[in-house]
C-alpha atoms as an extended CHARMM CRD file, in Angstrom:
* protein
*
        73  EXT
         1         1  UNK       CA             -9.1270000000      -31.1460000000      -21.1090000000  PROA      1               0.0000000000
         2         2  UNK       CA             -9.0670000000      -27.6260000000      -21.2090000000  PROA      2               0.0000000000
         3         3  UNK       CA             -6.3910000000      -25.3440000000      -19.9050000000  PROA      3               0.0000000000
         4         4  UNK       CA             -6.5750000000      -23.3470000000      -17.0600000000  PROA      4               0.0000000000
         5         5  UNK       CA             -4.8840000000      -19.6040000000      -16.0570000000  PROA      5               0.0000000000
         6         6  UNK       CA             -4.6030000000      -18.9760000000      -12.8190000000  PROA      6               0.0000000000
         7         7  UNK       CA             -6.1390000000      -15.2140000000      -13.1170000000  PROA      7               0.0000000000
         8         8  UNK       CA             -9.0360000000      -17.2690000000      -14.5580000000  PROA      8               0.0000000000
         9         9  UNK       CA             -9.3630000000      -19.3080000000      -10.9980000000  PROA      9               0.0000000000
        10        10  UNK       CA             -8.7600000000      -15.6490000000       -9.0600000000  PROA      10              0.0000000000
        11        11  UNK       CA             -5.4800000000      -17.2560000000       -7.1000000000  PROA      11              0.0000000000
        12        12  UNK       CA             -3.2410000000      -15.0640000000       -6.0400000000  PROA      12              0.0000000000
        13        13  UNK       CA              0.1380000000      -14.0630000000       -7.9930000000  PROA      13              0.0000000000
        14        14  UNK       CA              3.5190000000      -14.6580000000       -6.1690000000  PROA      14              0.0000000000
        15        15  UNK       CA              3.7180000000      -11.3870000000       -5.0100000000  PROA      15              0.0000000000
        16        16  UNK       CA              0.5350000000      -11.4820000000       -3.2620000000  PROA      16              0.0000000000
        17        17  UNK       CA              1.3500000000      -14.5500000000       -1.1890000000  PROA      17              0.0000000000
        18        18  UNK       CA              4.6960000000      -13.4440000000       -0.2070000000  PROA      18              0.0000000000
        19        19  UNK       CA              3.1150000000      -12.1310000000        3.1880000000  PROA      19              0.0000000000
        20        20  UNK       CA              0.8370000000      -15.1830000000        4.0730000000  PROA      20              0.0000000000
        21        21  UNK       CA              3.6010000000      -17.5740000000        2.9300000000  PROA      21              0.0000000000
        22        22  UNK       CA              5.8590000000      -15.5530000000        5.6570000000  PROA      22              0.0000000000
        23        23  UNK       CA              2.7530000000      -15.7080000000        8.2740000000  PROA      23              0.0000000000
        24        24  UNK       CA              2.5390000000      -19.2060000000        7.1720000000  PROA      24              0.0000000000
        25        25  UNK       CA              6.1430000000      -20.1190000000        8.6620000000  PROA      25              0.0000000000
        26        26  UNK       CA              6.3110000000      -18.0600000000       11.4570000000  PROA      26              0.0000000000
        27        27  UNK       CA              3.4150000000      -19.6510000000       12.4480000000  PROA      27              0.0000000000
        28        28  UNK       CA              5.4250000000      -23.4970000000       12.1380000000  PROA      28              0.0000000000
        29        29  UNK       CA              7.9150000000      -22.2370000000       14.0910000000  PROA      29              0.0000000000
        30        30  UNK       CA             10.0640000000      -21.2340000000       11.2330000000  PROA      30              0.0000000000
        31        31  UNK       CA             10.4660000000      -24.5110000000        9.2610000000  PROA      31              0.0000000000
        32        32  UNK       CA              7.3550000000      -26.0170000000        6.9670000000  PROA      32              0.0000000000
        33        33  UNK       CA              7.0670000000      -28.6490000000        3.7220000000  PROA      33              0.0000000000
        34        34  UNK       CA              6.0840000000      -27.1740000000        0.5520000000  PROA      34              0.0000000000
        35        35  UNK       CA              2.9730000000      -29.0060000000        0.9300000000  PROA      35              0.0000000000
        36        36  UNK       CA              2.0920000000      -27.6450000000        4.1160000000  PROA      36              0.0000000000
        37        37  UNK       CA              2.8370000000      -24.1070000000        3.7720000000  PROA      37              0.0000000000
        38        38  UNK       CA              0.2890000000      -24.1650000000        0.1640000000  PROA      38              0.0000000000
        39        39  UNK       CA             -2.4810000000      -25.4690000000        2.6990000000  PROA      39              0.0000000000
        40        40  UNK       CA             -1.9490000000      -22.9950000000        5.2730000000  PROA      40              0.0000000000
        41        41  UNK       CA             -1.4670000000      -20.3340000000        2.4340000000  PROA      41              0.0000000000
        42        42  UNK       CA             -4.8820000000      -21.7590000000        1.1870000000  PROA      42              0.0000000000
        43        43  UNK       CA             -6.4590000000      -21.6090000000        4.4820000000  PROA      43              0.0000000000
        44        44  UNK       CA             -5.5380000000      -17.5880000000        5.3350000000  PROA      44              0.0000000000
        45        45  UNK       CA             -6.7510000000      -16.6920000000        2.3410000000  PROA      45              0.0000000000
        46        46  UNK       CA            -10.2270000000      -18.6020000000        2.1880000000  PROA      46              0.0000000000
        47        47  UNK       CA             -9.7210000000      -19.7690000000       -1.1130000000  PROA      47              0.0000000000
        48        48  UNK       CA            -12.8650000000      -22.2700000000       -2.6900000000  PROA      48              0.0000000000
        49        49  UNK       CA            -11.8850000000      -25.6830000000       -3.0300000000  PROA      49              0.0000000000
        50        50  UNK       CA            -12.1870000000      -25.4790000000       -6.9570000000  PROA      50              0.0000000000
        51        51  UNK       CA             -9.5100000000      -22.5820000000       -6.5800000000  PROA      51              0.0000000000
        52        52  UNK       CA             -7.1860000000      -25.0690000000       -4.7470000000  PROA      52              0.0000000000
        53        53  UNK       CA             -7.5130000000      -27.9000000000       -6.4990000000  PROA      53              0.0000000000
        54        54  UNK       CA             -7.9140000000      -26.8760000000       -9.8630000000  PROA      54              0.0000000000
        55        55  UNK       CA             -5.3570000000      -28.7240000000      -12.3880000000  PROA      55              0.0000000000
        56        56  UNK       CA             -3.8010000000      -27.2430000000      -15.6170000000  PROA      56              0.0000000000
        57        57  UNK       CA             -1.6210000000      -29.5830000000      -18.0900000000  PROA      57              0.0000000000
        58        58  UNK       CA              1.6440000000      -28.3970000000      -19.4160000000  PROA      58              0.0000000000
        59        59  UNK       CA              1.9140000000      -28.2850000000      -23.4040000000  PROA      59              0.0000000000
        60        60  UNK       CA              3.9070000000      -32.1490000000      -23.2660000000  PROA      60              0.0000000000
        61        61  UNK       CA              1.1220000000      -33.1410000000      -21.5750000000  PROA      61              0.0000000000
        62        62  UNK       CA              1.6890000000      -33.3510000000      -17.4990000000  PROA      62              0.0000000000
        63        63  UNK       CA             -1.2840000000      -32.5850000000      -15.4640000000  PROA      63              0.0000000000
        64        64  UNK       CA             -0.3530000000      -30.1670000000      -12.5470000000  PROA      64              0.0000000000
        65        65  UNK       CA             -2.1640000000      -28.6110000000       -9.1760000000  PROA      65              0.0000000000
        66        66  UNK       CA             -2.0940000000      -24.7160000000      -10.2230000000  PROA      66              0.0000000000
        67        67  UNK       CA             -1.8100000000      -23.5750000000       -6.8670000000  PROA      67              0.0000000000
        68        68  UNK       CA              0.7280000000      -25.4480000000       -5.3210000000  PROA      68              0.0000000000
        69        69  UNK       CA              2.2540000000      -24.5980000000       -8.8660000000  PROA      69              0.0000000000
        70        70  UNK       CA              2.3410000000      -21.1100000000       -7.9740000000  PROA      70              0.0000000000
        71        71  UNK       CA              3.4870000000      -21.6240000000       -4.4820000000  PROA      71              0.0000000000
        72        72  UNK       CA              6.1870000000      -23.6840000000       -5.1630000000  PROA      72              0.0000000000
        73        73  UNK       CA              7.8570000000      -21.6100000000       -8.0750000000  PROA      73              0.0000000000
C-alpha cells in the first residue's frame, strides 16, 4: 500500500479548519462527536469522497482515515 500526505489529497491543514470546525459546533448547538463534527467539516468544505476517505498507514503498520486524522489531532 502506498502512503499518502495529506497536501497530496488537497485537505485542509489544522489551521484552515479551525473556522468550519467552530461553524461546525455552533451549528450543533455547541456540543458535537468527533465523528460528527469531521462530516460536517467535510460537508462545508465540499471535499471529494476520495479526499475524505482516503487512508494512510502509520510506519508499525496501522491503517488510518487521514482526514478525521487531521481533525481529531
Amino acid at each position: 500500500m502506498q502512503s499518502v500526505t495529506r497536501e497530496a489529497l488537497m485537505i485542509p491543514s489544522q489551521n484552515q479548519l479551525v473556522l468550519p470546525l467552530l461553524k461546525a459546533i455552533h451549528d450543533a448547538a455547541g456540543t458535537m462527536r468527533a465523528k460528527d463534527a469531521a462530516d460536517a467539516i467535510a460537508e462545508k468544505l465540499e471535499l471529494a469522497s476520495d479526499e475524505r476517505q482516503s487512508c494512510a498507514v502509520t510506519p508499525g503498520g496501522k491503517k488510518f482515515n487521514v482526514f478525521d486524522r487531521t481533525i481529531r489531532c
